[in-house]
C-alpha positions as CSV (number, residue, x, y, z in Angstrom):
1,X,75.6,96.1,154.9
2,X,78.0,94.0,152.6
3,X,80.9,95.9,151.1
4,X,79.7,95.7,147.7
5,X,76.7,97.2,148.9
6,X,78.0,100.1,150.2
7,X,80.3,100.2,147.3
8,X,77.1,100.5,144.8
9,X,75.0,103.3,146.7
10,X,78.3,105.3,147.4
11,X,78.7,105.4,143.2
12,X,75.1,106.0,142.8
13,X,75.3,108.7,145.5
14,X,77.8,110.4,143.8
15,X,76.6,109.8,140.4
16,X,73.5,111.1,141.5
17,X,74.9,114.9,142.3
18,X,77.8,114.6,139.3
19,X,80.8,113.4,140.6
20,X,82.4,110.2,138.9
21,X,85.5,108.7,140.3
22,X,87.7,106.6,137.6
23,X,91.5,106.6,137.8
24,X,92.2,104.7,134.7
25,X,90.0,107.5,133.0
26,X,92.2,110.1,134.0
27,X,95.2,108.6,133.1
28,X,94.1,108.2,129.9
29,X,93.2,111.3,129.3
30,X,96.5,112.7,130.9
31,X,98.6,113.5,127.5
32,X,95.9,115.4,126.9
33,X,95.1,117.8,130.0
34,X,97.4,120.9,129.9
35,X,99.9,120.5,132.8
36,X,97.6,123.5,134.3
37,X,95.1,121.2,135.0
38,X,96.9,118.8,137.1
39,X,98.7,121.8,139.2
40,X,95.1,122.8,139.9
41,X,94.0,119.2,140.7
42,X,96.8,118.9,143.4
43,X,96.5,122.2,144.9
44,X,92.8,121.7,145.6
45,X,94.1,118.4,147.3
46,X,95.9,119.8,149.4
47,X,93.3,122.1,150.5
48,X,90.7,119.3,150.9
49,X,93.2,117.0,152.6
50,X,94.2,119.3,155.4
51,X,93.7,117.9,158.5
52,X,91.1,115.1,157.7
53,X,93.9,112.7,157.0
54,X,95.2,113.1,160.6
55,X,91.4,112.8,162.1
56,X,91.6,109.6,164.3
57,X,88.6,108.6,163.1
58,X,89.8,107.9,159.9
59,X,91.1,104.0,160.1
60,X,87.7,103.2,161.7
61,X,86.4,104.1,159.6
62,X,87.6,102.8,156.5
63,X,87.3,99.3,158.5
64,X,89.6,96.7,156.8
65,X,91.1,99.4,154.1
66,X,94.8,100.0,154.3
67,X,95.7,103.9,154.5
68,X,98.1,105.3,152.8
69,X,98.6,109.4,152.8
70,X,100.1,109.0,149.3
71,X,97.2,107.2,147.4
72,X,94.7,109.2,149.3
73,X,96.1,112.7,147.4
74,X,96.4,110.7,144.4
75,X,92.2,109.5,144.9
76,X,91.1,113.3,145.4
77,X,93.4,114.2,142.2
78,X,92.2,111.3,140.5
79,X,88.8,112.0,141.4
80,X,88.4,116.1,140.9
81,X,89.9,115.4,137.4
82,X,87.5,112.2,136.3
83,X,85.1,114.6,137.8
84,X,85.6,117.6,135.6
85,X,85.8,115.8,132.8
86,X,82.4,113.9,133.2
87,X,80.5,116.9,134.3
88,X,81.8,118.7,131.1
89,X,80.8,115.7,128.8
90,X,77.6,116.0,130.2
91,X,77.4,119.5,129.9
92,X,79.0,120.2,126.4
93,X,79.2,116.7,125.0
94,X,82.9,117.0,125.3
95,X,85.5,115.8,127.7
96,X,88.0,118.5,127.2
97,X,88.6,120.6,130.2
98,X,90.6,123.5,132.0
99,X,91.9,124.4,135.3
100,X,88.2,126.2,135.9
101,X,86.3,122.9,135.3
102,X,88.9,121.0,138.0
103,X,87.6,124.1,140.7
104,X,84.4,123.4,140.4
105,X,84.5,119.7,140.3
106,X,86.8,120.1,143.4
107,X,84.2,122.3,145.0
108,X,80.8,119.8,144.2
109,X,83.5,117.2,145.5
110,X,84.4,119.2,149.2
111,X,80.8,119.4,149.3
112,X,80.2,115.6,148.9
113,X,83.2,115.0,151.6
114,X,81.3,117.6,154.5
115,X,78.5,115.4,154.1
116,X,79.8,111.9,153.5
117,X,83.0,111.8,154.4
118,X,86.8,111.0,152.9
119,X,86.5,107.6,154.6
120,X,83.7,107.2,151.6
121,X,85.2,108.5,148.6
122,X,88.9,106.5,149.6
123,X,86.8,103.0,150.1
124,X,85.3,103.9,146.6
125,X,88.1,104.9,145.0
126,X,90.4,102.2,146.0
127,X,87.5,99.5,144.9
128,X,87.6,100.9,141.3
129,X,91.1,100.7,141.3
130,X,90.7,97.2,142.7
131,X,88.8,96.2,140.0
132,X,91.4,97.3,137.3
133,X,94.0,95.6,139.1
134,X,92.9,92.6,139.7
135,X,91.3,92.3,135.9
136,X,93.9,90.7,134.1
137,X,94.6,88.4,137.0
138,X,91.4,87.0,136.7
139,X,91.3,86.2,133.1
140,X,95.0,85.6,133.2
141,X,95.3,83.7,136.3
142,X,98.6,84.5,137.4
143,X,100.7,87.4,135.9
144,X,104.9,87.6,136.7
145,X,105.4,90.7,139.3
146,X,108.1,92.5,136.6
147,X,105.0,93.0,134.4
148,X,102.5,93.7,136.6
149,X,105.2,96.9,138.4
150,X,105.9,98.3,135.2
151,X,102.5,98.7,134.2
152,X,102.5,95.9,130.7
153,X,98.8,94.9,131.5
154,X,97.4,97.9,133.3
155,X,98.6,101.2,131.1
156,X,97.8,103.7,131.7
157,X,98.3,103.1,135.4
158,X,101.6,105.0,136.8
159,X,104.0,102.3,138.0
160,X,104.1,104.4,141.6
161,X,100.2,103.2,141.8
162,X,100.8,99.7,140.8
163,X,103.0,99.0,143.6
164,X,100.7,100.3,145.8
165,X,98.3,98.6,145.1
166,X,100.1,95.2,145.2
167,X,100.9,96.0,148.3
168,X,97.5,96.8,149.5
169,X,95.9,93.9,147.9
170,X,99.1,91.6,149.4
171,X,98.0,93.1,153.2
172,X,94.0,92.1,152.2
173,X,95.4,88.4,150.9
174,X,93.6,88.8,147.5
175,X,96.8,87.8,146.0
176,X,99.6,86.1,147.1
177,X,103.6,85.9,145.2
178,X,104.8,82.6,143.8
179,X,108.0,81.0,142.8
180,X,107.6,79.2,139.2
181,X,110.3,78.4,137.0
182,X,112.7,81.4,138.2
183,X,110.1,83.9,137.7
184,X,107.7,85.8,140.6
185,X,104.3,85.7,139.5
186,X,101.4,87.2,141.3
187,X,98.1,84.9,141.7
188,X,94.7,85.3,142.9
189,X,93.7,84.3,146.2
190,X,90.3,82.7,147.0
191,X,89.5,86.1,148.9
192,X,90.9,87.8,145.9
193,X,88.6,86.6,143.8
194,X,85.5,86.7,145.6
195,X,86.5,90.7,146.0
196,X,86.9,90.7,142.4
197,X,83.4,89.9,141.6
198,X,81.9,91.5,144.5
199,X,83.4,95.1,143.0
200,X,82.2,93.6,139.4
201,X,78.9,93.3,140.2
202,X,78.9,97.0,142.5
203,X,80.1,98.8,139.6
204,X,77.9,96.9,137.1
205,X,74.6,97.6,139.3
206,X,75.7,101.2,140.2
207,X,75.4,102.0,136.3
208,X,79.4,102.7,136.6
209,X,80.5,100.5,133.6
210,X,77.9,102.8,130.7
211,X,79.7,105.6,131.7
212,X,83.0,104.4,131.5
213,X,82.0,103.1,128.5
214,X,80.6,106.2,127.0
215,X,83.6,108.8,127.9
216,X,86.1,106.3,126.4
217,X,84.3,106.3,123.0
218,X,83.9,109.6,123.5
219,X,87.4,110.6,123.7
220,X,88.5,108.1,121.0
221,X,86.3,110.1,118.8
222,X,87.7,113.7,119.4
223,X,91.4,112.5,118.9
224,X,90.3,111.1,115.1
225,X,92.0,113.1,113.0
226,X,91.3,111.0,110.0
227,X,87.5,110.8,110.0
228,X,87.1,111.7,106.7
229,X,89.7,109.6,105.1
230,X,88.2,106.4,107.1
231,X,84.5,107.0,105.9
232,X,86.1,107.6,102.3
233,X,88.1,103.9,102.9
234,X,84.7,102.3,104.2
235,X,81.6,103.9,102.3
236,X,83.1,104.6,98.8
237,X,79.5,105.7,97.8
238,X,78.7,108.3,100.6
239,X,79.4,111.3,99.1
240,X,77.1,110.3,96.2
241,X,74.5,109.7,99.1
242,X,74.8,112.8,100.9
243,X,74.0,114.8,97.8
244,X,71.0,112.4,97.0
245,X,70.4,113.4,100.7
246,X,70.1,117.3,100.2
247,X,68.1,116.9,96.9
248,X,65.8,114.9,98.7
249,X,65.2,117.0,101.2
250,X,65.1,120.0,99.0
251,X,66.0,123.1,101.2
252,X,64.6,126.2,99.9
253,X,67.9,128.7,99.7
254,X,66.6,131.2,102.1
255,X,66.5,128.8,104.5
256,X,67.6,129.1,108.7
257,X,69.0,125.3,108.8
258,X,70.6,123.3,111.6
259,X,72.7,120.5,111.4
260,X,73.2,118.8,114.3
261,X,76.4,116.1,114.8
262,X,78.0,118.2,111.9
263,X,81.8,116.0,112.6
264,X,84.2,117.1,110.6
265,X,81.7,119.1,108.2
266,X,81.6,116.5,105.3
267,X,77.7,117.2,104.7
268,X,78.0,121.1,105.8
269,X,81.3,122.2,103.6
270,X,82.2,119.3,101.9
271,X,78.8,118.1,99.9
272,X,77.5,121.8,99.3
273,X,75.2,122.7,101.7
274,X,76.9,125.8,102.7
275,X,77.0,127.1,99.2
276,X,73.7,126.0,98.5
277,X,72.3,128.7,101.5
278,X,74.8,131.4,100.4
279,X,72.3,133.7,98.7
280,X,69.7,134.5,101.6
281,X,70.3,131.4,103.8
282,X,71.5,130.6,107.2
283,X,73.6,127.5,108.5
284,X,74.5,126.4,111.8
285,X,76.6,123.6,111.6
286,X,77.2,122.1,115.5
287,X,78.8,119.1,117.2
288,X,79.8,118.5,120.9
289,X,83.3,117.6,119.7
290,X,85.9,120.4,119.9
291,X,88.7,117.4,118.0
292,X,85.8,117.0,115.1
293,X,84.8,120.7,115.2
294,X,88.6,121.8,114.7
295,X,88.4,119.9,111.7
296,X,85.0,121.2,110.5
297,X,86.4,125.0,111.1
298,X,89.8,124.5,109.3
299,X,87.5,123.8,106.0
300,X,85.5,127.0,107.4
301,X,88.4,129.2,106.8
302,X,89.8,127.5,103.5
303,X,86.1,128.6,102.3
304,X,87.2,132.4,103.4
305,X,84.5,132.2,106.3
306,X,81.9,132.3,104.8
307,X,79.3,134.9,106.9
308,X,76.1,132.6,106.6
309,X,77.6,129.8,108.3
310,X,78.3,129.4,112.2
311,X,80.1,126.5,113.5
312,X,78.9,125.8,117.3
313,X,79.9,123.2,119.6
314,X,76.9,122.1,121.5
315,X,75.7,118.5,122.5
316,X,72.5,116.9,119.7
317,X,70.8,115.6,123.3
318,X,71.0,119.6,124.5
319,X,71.2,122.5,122.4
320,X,71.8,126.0,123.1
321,X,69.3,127.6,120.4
322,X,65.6,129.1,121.2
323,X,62.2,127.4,120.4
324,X,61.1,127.6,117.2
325,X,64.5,129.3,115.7
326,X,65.5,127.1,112.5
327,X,63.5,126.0,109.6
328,X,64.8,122.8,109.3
329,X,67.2,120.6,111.7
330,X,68.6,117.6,110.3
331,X,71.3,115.4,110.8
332,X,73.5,112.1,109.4
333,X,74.5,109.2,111.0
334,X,74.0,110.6,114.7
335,X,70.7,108.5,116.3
336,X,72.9,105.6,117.6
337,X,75.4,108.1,119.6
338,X,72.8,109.2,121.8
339,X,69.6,109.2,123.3
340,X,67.6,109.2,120.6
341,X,64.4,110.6,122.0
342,X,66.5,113.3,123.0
343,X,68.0,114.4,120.2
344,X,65.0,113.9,118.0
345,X,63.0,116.1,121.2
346,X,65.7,119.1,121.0
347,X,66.0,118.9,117.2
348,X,61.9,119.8,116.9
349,X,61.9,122.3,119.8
350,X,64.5,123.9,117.7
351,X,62.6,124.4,114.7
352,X,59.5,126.8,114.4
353,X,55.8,125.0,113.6
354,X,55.6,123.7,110.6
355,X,59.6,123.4,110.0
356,X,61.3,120.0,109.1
357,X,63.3,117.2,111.3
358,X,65.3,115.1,109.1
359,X,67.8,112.1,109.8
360,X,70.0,110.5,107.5
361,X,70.7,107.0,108.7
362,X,71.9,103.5,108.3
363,X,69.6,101.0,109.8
364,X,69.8,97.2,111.1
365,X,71.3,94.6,108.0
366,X,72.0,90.9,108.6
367,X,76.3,91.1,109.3
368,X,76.5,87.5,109.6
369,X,78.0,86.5,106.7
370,X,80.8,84.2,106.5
371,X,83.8,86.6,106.4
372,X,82.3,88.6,109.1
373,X,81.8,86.6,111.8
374,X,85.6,84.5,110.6
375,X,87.1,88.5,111.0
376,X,85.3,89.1,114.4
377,X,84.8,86.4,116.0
378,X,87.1,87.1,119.3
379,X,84.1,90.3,119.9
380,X,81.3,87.5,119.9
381,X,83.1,85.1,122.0
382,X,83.4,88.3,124.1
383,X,79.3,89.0,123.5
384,X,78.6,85.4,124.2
385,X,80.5,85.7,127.5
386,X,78.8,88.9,128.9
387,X,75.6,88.7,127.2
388,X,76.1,91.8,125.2
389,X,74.1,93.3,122.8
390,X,73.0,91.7,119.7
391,X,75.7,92.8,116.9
392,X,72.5,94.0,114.8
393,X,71.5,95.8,117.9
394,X,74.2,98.5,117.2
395,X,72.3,100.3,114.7
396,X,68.5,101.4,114.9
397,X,65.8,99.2,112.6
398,X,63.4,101.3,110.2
399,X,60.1,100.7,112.9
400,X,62.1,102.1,115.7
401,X,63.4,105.0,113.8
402,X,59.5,105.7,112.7
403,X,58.7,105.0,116.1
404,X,61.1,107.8,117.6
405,X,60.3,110.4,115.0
406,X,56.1,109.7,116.3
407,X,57.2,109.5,120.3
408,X,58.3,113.0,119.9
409,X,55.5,114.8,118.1
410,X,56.7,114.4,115.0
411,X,53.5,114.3,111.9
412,X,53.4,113.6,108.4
413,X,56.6,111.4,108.0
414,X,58.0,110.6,104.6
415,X,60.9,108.1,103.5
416,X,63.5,107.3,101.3
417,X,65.4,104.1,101.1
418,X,68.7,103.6,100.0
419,X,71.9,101.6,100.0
420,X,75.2,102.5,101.1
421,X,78.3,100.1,100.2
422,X,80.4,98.8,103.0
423,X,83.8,97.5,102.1
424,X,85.9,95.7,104.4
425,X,89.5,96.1,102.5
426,X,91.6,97.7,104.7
427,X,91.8,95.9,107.7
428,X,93.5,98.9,109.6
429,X,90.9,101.2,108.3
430,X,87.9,99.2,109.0
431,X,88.9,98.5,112.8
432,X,89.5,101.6,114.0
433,X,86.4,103.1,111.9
434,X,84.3,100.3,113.4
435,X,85.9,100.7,116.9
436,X,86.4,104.2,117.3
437,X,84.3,105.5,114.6
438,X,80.9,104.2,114.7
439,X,81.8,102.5,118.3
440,X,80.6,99.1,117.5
441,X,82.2,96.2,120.8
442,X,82.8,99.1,122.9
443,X,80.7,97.9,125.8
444,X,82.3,94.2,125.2
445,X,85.5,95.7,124.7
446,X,85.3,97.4,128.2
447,X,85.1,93.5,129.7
448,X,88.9,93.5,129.4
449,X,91.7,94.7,131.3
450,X,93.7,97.5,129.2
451,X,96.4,95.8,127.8
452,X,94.0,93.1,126.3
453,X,91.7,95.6,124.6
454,X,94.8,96.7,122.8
455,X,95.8,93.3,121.9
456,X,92.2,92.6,120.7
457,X,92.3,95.2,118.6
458,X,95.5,94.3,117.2
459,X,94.0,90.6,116.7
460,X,91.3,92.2,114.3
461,X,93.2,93.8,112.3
462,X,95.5,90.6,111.9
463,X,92.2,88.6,111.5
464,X,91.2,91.5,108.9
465,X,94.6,90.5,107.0
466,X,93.7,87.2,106.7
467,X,90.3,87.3,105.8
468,X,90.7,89.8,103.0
469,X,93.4,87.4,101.4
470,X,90.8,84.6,101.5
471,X,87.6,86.0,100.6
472,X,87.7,88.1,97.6
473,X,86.0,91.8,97.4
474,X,82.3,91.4,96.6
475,X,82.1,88.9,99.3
476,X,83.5,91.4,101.8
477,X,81.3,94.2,100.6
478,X,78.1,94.5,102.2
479,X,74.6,96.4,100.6
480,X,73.8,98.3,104.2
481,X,70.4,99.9,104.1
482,X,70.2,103.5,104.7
483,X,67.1,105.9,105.1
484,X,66.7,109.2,104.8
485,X,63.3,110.5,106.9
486,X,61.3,113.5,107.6
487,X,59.1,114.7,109.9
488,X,56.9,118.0,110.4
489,X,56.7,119.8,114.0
490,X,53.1,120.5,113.9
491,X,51.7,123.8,113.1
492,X,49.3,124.0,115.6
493,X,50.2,122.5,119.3
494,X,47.3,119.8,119.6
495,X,45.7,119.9,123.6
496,X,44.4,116.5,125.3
497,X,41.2,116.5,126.0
């Protein structure tokens, strides 16, 4: 069995029972993981460690792998904390965690290791990190060793790993040190880069890359503390639309009503819906965010707390309310973040026969105008390269949102049809809400080491700078066409015949 073999049904092994090894996910996540965590993370390290790195099995297993005690305590840290936090995005929608989450993920991981093996999870772990390392070698070709050590193309990599894993790669000649023009530089072997895309193509078949893709954009999202102010910067008109929303849907005041994705609360406190249910109503506002939640609730108490209203963080794909208990579940903007059969599945188990699933959402537009594709052009070089999605692909089209609403059981569907403005005018502004907001490139974006994603990123708002100073406003404005839909959980469950 080829190494990139083993490497694939090792990830999908441990996929499979919930573990997820990625140590450039958990230093990026490390400013933001209480220093309990990581004191939990070590000592369950040490615990698991004992004795099997002394077994004299060990570097016969791991074949041509260089051993190092020191990176193997930093795999099993690595791995019970990437761990935790995956398993609690799956379970919550979030990716925050505490020292109990790092226990259990520890324990599913000793469990893995009795069975498997550390041999396994070290091979694994140390091809991931191959993968990161040897990234911006490949698209750079040759990087000088002062900034590969201190970490300028792989943050947030600790230097202490980097130069381990220069070494290690050195010992497997994947990369070799060169004199040129004063400077040491670090270059790809041929072996080097035949391991490169061996790992590539492991962690791209395993399913690894989607679910590095999805905690990233996850965790960009729950650190937004500006939401709001971005949607206000991009979509002048939305607040306009989410009232033409509610008076379209026409909730009866005694209502029980669930809104699902509530982010920051815009719809729930901001637009009225909350004071609309105040005499005899009910509202449960919930989003698998605690960062967009935190933000909902500090509106929640400005409004004195109001008793009708419950702010719950729960996952749209999974949540925590009985059949049948709501009226009417509706939510804006949410269809694209998830699976939408899912959502659209809990969202009418959730209300009783007869009750109302609504979505409010912008569907497919033609973005290729002119000042578009001049702004973002880098992203569909990068599209072009990986054969990405289609930029249009990013959003759902009217027939698949009818579709979705149908697959699920859903009768009697109405529209409305409307238009939401989209102005590209602050470049900052527009980039991160595009990036991080509404997580448009993320999957292409993940195609680059680190470093370069940050430099993209910087290019578009540069590009953004440019483009705004030669097209003027209405050119950079786009008419984006937004539905609002409902649909009826049937009355009376119809049996096949």
């Amino acid at each position: 069995m080829s190494i990139g073999t083993l490497i694939r049904d090792n990830l999908r092994d441990m996929q499979a029972v919930g573990i997820f090894v990625d140590p450039l996910l958990t230093h990026t996540y490390a400013d933001a993981c209480a220093q309990a965590v990581w004191q939990t993370a070590r000592e369950r390290a040490e615990h698991l460690l004992a004795g099997w790195c002394q077994s004299e099995d060990l570097p016969t297993q791991l074949e041509y792998v260089p051993f190092t005690p020191a990176l193997m305590e930093r795999c099993v840290v690595d791995a019970s904390v990437s761990t935790a936090i995956w398993r609690s995005h799956h379970r919550t929608g979030s990716v925050r965690i505490g020292p109990d989450d790092v226990l259990d993920a520890a324990r599913l991981l000793e469990r893995w290791l009795q069975s498997r093996g550390v041999a396994a999870l070290y091979r694994v772990y140390v091809a991931v990190a191959e993968y990161d390392f040897l990234q911006p070698l490949v698209l750079h070709k040759r990087l000088r060793e002062s900034d590969f050590l201190s970490g300028a193309r792989h943050y947030p990599y600790l230097p202490e790993s980097l130069d381990t894993h220069l070494l290690l790669s050195m010992a497997l000649d994947m990369v070799r040190l060169r004199q040129v023009r004063g400077d040491r530089v670090i270059q790809l072997t041929r072996l080097g880069v035949e391991r490169y895309r061996e790992v590539r193509d492991a962690l791209e078949a395993s399913g690894y890359f989607d679910q590095r893709v999805t905690l990233s954009a996850v965790f960009q999202f729950e650190r937004m503390e500006d939401w709001d102010a971005l949607c206000a910067a991009v979509w002048p008109d939305v607040d306009a639309l989410r009232r033409r929303y509610l008076a379209w849907l026409n909730v009866p005041p005694d209502a029980r009503l669930l809104e699902v994705g509530c982010g920051a609360g815009a719809l729930t406190l901001d637009t009225g819906l909350a004071t609309h249910l105040e005499r005899g109503g009910h509202l449960t506002a919930a989003h698998a965010s605690p960062g967009m939640l935190e933000q909902a609730r500090r509106k929640y108490e400005a409004m004195g707390r109001p008793g009708h209203v419950d702010l719950v963080q729960a996952p749209a794909d999974d949540l925590p309310f009985p059949d049948g208990w709501f009226d009417l579940a509706l939510g804006t903007a949410l269809i694209h973040f998830a699976d939408p059969l899912r959502v659209l599945s809990e969202m009418r188990r959730a209300v009783r026969p007869g009750g109302i699933v609504s979505v409010f959402q912008t569907v497919q537009a033609d973005l290729w105008r002119p000042f578009f594709v001049e702004w973002f052009e880098p992203v569909f070089e990068l599209i072009a390269r990986h054969r990405g999605m289609d930029v249009r692909d990013y959003l759902p089209s009217v027939d698949r949102l009818t579709n979705w609403f149908q697959s699920v059981g859903l009768c009697d569907l109405e529209m409305d049809v409307c238009t939401l403005r989209w102005v590209f005018d602050d470049p900052e502004r527009v980039v991160q809400h595009l990036v991080r907001g509404v997580r448009f490139f993320q999957t292409e974006l993940a195609h680059l080491p680190w470093d370069d994603q940050v430099t993209l990123v910087r290019e578009l708002v540069d590009r953004g700078r440019d483009v705004c100073r030669k097209f003027p406003l209405a050119q950079r404005t786009l008419e984006m066409p937004t539905v609002m839909v409902r649909g009826r959980r049937p009355s009376v469950q119809v049996r096949d015949v």
